[in-house]
Structures are given as structure tokens and as C-alpha cells.
C-alpha positions in Angstrom: 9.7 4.6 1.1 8.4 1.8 -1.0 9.9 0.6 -4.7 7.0 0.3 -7.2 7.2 -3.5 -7.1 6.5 -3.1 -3.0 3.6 -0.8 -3.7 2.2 -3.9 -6.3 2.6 -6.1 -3.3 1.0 -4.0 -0.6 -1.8 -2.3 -2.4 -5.0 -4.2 -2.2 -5.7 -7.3 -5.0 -8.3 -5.1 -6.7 -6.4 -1.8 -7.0 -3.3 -4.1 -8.6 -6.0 -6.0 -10.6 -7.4 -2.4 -11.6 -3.8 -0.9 -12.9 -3.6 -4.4 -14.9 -7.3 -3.9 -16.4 -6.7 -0.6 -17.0 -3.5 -1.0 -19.0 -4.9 -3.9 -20.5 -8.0 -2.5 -22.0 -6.1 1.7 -22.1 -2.6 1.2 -22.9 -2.0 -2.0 -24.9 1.7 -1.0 -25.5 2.7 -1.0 -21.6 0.6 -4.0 -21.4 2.5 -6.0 -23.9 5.8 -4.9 -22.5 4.6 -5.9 -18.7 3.4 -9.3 -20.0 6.4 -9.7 -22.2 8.3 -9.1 -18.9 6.0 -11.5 -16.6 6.5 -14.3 -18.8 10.3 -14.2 -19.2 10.5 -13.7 -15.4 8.8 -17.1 -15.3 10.1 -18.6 -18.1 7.7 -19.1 -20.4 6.2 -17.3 -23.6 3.6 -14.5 -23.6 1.5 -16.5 -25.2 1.7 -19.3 -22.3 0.0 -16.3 -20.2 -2.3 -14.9 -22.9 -4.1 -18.4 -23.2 -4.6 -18.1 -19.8 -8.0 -16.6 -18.4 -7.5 -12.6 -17.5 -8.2 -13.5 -13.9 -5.5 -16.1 -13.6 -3.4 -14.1 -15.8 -3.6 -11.0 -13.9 -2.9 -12.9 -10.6 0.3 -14.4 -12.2 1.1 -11.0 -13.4 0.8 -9.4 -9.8 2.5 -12.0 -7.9 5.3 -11.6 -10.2 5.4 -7.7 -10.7 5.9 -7.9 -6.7 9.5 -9.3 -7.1 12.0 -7.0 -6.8 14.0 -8.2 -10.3 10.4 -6.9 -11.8 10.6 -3.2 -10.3 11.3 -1.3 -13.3 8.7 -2.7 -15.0 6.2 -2.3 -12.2 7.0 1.3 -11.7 6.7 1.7 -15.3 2.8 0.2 -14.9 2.3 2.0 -11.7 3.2 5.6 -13.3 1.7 4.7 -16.7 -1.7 4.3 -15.0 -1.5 7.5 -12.8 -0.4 9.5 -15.7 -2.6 8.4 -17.8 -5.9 7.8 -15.7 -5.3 9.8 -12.6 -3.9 13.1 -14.2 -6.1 15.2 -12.7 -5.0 13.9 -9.2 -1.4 14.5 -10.1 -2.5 18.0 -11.7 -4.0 19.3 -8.4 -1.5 18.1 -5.7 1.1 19.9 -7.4 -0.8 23.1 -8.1 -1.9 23.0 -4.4 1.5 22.5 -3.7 2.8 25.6 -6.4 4.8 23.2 -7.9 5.0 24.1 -11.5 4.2 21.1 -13.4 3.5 20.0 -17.0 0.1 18.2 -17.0 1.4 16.3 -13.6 4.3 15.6 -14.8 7.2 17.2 -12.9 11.0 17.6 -13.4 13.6 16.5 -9.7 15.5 20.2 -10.9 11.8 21.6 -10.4 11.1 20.0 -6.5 11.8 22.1 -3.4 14.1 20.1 -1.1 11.5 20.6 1.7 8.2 21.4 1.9 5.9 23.3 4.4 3.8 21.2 6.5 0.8 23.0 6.5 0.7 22.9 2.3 1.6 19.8 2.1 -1.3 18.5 4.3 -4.1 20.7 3.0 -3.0 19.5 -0.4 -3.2 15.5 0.5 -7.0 16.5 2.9 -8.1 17.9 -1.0 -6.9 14.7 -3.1 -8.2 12.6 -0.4 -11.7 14.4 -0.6 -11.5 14.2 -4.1 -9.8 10.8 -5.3 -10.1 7.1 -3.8 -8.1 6.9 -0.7 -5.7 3.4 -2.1 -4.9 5.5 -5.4 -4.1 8.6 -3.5 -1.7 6.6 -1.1 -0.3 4.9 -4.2 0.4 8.0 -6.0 1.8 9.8 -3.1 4.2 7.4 -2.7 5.3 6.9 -6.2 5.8 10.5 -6.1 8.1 10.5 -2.8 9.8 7.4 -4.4 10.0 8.1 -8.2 10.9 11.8 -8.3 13.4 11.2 -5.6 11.6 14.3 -3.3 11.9 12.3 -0.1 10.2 14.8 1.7 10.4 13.5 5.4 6.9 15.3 6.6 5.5 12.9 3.4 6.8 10.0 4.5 5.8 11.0 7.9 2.2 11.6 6.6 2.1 8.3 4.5 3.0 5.9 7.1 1.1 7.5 10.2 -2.3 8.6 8.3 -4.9 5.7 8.2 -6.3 7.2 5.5 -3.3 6.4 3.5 -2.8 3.1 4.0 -2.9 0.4 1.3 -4.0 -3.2 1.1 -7.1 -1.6 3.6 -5.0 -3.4 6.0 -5.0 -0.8 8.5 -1.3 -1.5 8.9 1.7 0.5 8.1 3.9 -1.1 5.0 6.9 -0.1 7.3 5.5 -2.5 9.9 5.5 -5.4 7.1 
């Protein structure tokens, strides 16, 4: 499975660009701490990057969030943007699932160990219907990642289903 600063790294430049804007312009707090974070990772002040134009900036910001000394903070950017702008995504792949959630939001204690292959696919065919491909891949493997569910028929679906691919590479991230 990939680490949240892999899935910076292998998601497309515009979906990474997007989670920056997004926090940027939605969640100022997670934005500061990311920046704050970039800019001691390179050794310079926030304000080095703030003077910087938002496209050059948020390139920095990537390229940096993509080292693995930066994955806390990354995974803190990647969940802060499903939770906050993808919540109806996270909402309906657990209720299709029968997961019982709280607005997305799921405790390990309350994840089966395994889960049946037929749900688990007609779950991912609706948020694929319903939700960008990239941000469905992303969040689908934040999920298998971050709550530590590991289911193997996941993994199985996220690195054999084109449709969940990121980067629009058409290549597997375990083939990278």
C-alpha cells in the first residue's frame, strides 16, 4: 500500500495541486502547518515560500510533501481534504459497505478484518460512478493505508483496476 507522502508523489500534478488549493483557500490552519512544515524541510522561513508565486509555491510544496521525512504531514493534507471536501464519498463507501461510521469517519476497533468481495466491489463501481476516478483511488488508498484495514481484495482491486490508477499514468504505483 502507499504512505500519504507516496500517494502526493503518484497522484497526478493537478489533483496534488488541487488538495494544496483547496487547503489553501478551505482550511487555512492545515495550510499554515503544511507550509510551516515545507519550509523547515528546506530550510528556510514560511515567509521565503509565501513571497513566492502560488504556482511555484505549490510545486515546492509537492515536491517536498513527496519525501518520506514529510509523511505525517502529507497524510495529514491528504485526509484533511477528503474529510473535509470529499465527505460524501467517504459517507457512501462505508454505508455501502455497512460499516457504521460517523460522517466518514471510522474507528480500526469498528473495521471487519475481511471483507466480502462482491460488497466491496459494488461499493468502489458506485463511488467510481459517482466521484472523479484520481480522488476515488486516492481515498481508497488512504483508507487501506490510514485505518490500517489492509484488506487484501482492496489492494488487489487498487493495483489491478485501471480505473483506479493515479498520475493517469495507466501504470500500477507497485510497478514504480
Amino acid at each position: 500500500m502507499l504512505t500519504s507522502h507516496e500517494l502526493l508523489g503518484f497522484m497526478s500534478p493537478a489533483l496534488a495541486t488541487e488538495i494544496l488549493l483547496y487547503a489553501f483557500e478551505s482550511e487555512k490552519p492545515t495550510y499554515r502547518a503544511t507550509l510551516k512544515a515545507v519550509a523547515e524541510a528546506r530550510h528556510v522561513r514560511p515567509v521565503f515560500l509565501e513571497r513566492q508565486e502560488k504556482s511555484h509555491r505549490h510545486a515546492a510544496m509537492i515536491s517536498t510533501l513527496s519525501r518520506p521525512a514529510l509523511d505525517a504531514v502529507a497524510g495529514n493534507l491528504v485526509r484533511t481534504w477528503l474529510v473535509k471536501k470529499y465527505k460524501g464519498m467517504l459517507v457512501d463507501f462505508l454505508t455501502a459497505l455497512g460499516i457504521q461510521h460517523s460522517e466518514g469517519v471510522v474507528e480500526d476497533k469498528d473495521l471487519p478484518a475481511v471483507m466480502d468481495d462482491p460488497k466491496l466491489k459494488a461499493a468502489v463501481d458506485g463511488l467510481l460512478a459517482k466521484y472523479p476516478p484520481e480522488a476515488v483511488a486516492v481515498y481508497l488508498h488512504a483508507f487501506n493505508d490510514m485505518n490500517e484495514a489492509n484488506w487484501t481484495n482492496l489492494k488487489q482491486l487498487l493495483e489491478t483496476d485501471g480505473r483506479l490508477q493515479l498520475g493517469g499514468s495507466g501504470q500500477s504505483p507497485a510497478a514504480h
